[in-house]
N, C-alpha and C positions, 0 to 999 in steps of 0.2 A: 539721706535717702530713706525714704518710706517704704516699708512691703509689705499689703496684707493680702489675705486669703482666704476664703472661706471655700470647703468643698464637703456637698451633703450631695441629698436622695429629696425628692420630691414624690409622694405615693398623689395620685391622680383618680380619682372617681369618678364615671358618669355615669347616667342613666340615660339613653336615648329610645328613639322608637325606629326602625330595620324593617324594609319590606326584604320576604321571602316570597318565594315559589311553592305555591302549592303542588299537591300531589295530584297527578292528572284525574285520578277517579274522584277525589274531593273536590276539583277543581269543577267536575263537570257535573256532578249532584251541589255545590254551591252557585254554580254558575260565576265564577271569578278564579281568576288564575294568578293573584299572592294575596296576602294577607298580609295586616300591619303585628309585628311581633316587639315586642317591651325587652331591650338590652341594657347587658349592665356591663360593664368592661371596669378591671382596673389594674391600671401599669404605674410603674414606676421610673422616672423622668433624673436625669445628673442634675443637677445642683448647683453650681461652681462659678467663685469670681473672683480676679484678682486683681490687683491694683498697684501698683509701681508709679510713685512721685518723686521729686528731685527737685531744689532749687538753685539755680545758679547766680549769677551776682543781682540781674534783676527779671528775671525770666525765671519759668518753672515749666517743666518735662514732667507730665504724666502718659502714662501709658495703661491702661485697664483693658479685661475680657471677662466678659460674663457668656455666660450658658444657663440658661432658668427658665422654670416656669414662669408666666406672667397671665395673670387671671385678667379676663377681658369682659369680652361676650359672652361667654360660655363656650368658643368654640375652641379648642385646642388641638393643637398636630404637632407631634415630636417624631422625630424619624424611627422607625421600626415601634413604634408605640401598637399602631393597627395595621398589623396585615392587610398587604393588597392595596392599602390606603394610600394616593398619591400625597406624596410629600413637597412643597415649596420651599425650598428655602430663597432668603432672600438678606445677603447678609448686609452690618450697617456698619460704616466706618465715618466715624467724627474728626473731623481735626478742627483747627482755631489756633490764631494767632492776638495776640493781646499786649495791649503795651503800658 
C-alpha cells in the first residue's frame, strides 16, 4: 500500500480593471456615472493532495483528492477568495476499469 501527501498554501496575485460609481456631483460635471478604476487583490488559496494506491493479485485501487490552484486563463475563482464574488463549483469524479 502507497500513501502520499502533500498539503501547502498557494499565495495568488492579480491585477484587474473594476468599474465604480462615481459620485453624483462628479458624475454630473464629468458627464458619466462610473469610471474604470486599476485593482490589485491578493489571497491566498489551500494547496493539498493526496493519493492512496494498492495492488492486488492483478488489479490495483487508487484512490486520490486534490484541492489546488491551476493556472489557466488568467481567470481564477476559489471560494471566499473575493467577496460578493459568485462561486461555481463543479466537482469531478474519475473512475476506470482496466484489465
Amino acid at each position: 500500500m502507497q500513501l502520499s501527501a502533500r498539503i501547502g498554501g498557494a499565495r495568488v496575485e492579480s491585477v484587474s480593471l473594476t468599474e465604480v460609481t462615481l459620485d453624483p456631483v462628479i458624475a454630473t460635471l464629468l458627464g458619466e456615472s462610473v469610471a474604470i478604476q486599476a485593482a490589485y487583490r491578493l489571497n491566498y488559496a489551500p494547496d493539498m493532495q493526496v493519493h492512496l494506491a494498492d495492488t492486488f493479485r492483478r488489479s490495483q485501487f487508487t484512490l486520490a483528492y486534490s484541492d489546488q490552484v491551476n493556472p489557466g486563463n488568467g481567470i481564477y475563482s476559489h471560494p471566499g477568495t473575493i467577496p460578493g464574488a459568485p462561486f461555481i463549483a463543479i466537482p469531478a469524479c474519475t473512475t476506470g476499469i482496466s484489465a
